[in-house]
Phi, psi and omega in degrees: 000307148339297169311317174299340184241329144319317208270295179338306191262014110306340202257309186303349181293291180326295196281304180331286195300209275271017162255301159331307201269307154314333192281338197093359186280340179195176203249146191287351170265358194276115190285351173296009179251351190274012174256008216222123160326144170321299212286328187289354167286321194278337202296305179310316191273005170278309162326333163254019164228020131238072181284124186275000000 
């Protein structure tokens, strides 16, 4: 069960971080995004489909 809910919250990392990257927010070499929490991945990429 465990691997299962690992591999998951690898796999939203993955799509947040190459959503980031397709937006242009950041370069696919940049290493601030494999540091950067689930939630602080989704928090950036909710900015680019509601930019206040």
């Amino acid at each position: 069960m465990k691997n299962h809910l690992r591999k998951a919250v690898e796999s939203m990392r993955e799509h947040y971080i190459q959503k980031l990257i397709d937006a242009g927010m950041y370069q696919s070499t940049d290493e601030t995004l494999q540091s950067l929490t689930l939630t602080e991945l989704e928090t950036l990429a909710s900015r680019i489909d509601h930019p206040q």
